[in-house]
C-alpha positions in Angstrom: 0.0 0.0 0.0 2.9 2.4 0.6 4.7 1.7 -2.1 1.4 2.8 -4.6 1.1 5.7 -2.1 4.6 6.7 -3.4 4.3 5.7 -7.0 0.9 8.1 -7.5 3.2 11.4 -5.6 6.0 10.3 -8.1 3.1 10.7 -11.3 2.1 13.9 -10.1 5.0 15.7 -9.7 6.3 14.5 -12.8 3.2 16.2 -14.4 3.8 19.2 -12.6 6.8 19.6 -14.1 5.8 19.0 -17.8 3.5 21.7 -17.8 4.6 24.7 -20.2 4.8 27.8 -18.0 2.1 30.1 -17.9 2.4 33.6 -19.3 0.4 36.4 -18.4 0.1 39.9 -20.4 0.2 43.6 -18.6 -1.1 46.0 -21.3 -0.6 50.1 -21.3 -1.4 53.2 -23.5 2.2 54.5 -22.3 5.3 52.4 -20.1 4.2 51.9 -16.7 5.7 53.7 -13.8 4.4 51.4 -11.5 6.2 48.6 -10.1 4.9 45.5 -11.5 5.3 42.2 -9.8 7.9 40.3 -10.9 7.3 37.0 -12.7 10.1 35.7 -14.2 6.5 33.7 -16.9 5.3 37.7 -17.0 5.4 39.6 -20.8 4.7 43.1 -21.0 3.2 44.7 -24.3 3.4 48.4 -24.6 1.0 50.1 -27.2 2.7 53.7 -28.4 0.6 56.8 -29.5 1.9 59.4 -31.7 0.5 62.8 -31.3 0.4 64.8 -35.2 0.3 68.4 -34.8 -2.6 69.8 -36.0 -2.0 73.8 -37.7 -6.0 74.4 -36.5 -5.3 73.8 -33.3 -4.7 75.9 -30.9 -2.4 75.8 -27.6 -5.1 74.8 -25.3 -5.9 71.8 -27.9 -9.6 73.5 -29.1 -9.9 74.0 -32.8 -9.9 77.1 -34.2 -12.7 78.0 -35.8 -12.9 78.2 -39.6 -13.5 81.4 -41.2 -17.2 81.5 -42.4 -17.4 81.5 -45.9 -20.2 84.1 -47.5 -23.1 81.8 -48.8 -23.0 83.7 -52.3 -22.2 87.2 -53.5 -23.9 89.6 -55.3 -23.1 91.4 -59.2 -23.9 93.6 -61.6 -23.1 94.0 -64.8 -23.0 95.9 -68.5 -22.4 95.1 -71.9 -23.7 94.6 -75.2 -24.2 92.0 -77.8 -24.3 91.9 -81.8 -27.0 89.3 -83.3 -27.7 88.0 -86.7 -31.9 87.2 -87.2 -33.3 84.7 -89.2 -37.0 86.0 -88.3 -39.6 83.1 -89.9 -43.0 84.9 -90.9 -46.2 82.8 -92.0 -49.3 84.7 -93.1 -52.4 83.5 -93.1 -54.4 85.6 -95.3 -58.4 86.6 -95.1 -60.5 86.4 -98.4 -60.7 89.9 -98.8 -58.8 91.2 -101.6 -56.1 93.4 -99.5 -53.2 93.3 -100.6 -50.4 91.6 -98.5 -46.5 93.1 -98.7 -44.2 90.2 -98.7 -40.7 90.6 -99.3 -41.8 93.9 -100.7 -44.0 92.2 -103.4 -47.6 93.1 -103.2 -49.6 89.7 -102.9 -53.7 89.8 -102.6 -55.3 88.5 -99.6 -57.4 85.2 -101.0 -57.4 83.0 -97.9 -54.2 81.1 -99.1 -51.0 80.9 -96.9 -48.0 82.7 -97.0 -44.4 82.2 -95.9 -41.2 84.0 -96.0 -37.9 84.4 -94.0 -36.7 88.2 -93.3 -32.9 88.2 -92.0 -31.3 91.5 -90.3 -28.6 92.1 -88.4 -29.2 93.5 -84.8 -27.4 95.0 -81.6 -28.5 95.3 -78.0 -27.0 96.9 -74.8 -27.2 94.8 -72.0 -27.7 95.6 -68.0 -27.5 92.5 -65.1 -27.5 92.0 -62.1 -27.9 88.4 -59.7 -25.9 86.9 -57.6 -23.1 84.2 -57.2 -23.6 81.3 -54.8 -20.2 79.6 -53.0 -20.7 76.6 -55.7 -19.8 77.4 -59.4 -23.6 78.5 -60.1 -24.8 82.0 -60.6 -28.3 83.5 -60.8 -29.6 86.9 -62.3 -31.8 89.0 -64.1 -31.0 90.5 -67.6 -32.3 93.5 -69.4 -31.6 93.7 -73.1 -32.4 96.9 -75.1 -32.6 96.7 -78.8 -33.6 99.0 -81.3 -37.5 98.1 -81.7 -37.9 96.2 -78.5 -36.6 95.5 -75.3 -36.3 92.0 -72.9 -36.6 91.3 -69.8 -35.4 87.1 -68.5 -33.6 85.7 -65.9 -30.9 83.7 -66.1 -28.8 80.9 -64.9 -25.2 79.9 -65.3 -22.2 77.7 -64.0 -18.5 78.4 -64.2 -16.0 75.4 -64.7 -12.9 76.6 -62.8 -11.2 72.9 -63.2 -10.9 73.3 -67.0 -9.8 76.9 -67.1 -7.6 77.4 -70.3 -4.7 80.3 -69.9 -6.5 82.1 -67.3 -10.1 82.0 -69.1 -12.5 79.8 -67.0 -15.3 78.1 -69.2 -19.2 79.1 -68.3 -22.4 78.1 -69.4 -25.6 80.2 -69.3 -29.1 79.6 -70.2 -32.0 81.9 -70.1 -35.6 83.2 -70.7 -37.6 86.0 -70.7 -40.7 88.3 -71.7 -40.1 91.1 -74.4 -42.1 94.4 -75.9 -42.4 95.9 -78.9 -44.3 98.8 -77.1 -45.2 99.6 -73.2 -48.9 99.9 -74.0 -50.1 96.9 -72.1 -49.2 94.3 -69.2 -49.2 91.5 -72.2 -46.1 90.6 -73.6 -45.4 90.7 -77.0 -42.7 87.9 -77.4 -41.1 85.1 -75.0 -37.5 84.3 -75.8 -35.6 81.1 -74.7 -31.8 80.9 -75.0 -28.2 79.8 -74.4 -24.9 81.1 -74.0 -21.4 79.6 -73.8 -18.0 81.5 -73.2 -14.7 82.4 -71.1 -14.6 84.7 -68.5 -11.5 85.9 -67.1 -10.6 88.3 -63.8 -9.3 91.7 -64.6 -9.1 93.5 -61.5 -8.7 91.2 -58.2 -11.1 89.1 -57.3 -14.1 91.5 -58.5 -14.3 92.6 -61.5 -14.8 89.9 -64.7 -14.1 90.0 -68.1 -17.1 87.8 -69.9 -16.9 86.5 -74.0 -19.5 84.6 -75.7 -21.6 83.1 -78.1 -25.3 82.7 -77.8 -28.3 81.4 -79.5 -31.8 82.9 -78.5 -35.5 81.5 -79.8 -37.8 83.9 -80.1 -41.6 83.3 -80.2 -44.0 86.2 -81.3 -48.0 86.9 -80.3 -49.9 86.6 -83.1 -50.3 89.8 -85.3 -53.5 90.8 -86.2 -53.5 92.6 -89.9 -56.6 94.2 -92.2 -55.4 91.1 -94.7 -54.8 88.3 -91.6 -52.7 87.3 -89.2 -49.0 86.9 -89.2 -46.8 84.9 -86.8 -42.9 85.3 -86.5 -40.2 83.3 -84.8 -37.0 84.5 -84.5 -33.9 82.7 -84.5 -30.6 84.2 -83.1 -27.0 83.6 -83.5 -24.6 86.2 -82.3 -21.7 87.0 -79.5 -22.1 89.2 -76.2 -19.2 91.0 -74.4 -19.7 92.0 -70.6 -17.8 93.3 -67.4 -19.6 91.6 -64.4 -18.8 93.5 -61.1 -18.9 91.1 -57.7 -19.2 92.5 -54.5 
């Protein structure tokens, strides 16, 4: 019985002794200053932190605050543009026997049809004024003044600083408004639809803009009531608009 006794405390020391030594882990955001207990089994991890100065921040560690950007500015503008009309006329005669002037042929007034194309060349002095928002878009009201009639239309528009060529930044612009031939009324005489592509550039700082461009305008008459019928027009321009734009 003794000797089993002995042979079993034999067995357990001996597996004791094969066991792998335990390890424990002390973790740290920065090397301890504490004394830790010494295990010669112990292994100690330490984590390291960098700090990356930040140029917004200030001594006491708060961020500075960012200088408010204005949500859009305001602009006026002048200028004046140079157009070339294709103005489409159809006449739809009464059976009366009047004579009809078309093309500066006289043409009686028999019920039938007429069409004809008169082309001119036109000019326009321009006044704006909208503002700029803090994206690339701009709004604004237009007044054109040409020599039989004047527009009024609102416009909108985009600049495209990314593609700038040699200083001149792209912009697109379309528009519509309501014209008159004469102020005698509240009804207008035309509508006019339109678009507009150039390259603006700054002249003076950061105020004062330089603007070049083409432009196509659609322009659709009232009817016009005649002794011999009634004639319809729609115009179709093609021309090129130079501006200064003021920003403030």
């Amino acid at each position: 019985m003794r000797l089993l006794i002995l042979i079993i405390s034999l067995l357990s020391v001996g597996l004791h002794a094969a066991e792998p030594p335990k390890s424990r882990t002390y973790t740290t955001t920065t090397p301890p200053t504490a004394q830790i207990p010494h295990d010669p089994n112990a292994k100690t991890t330490y984590r390291i932190y960098r700090k990356i100065d930040d140029p917004n921040e200030s001594e006491n560690g708060d961020l500075r605050e960012a200088t408010a950007k204005e949500p859009y500015r305001y602009f006026v503008g002048v200028g004046a543009e140079i157009v070339k009309r294709d103005r489409k006329i159809t006449v739809a005669s009464y059976n009366n026997k009047d004579k009809i002037d078309i093309g500066g042929d006289l043409y009686p007034a028999n019920g039938r049809t007429y069409h004809y194309a008169k082309r001119e060349n036109g000019a326009a002095a321009l006044l704006e004024a909208g503002f700029v928002s803090t994206q690339p878009y701009y709004y604004g009201l237009r007044f054109s003044l040409f020599d039989d009639f004047a527009t009024l239309g609102a416009t909108v528009g985009a600049s495209f600083e990314r593609v700038s060529i040699a200083a001149f930044t792209p912009f697109v612009e379309i528009g519509g408004g309501v014209g008159y031939e004469n102020l005698d009324g509240a009804k207008p005489d035309h509508l006019t639809v339109g678009i507009e592509a150039g390259l603006e550039k700054t002249v003076v700082g950061d105020y004062l803009l330089l603007r070049l461009s083409a432009l196509y305008n659609y322009r659709y008459w009232q009817t016009l009531e005649e002794h011999y019928g009634n004639e319809y027009w729609r115009d179709h321009e093609l021309g090129a608009s130079l501006r200064l734009r003021y920003l403030f």
